[in-house]
C-alpha positions, 0 to 999 in steps of 0.5 A: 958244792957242799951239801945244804941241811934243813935245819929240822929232823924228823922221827919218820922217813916218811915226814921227811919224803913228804918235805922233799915232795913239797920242796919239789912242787913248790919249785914247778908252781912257784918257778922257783931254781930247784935243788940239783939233788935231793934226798933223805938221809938218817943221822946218828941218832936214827932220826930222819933230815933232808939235804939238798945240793944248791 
């Protein structure tokens, strides 16, 4: 499987943890299928992105 990317970046690691903190909750509250795998990455330009394997 290829990796899906959040469609926006963000200027701190921070910003971007707290995403994958919420993408987490949502999916025990709601029961939702979480993402296999989950994780902040840094791009070229050093800002910050979220991916996730499905």
């Amino acid at each position: 499987m290829k990796w899906v990317y959040w469609s926006r970046l963000y200027d701190s690691k921070f910003q971007a943890g707290c995403l994958v903190q919420r993408m987490e909750h949502d999916g025990w509250v709601f029961g939702i299928e979480l993402p296999r795998e989950i994780e902040v990455y840094r791009s070229r330009k050093g800002r910050y992105g979220v991916r996730y394997l499905p």
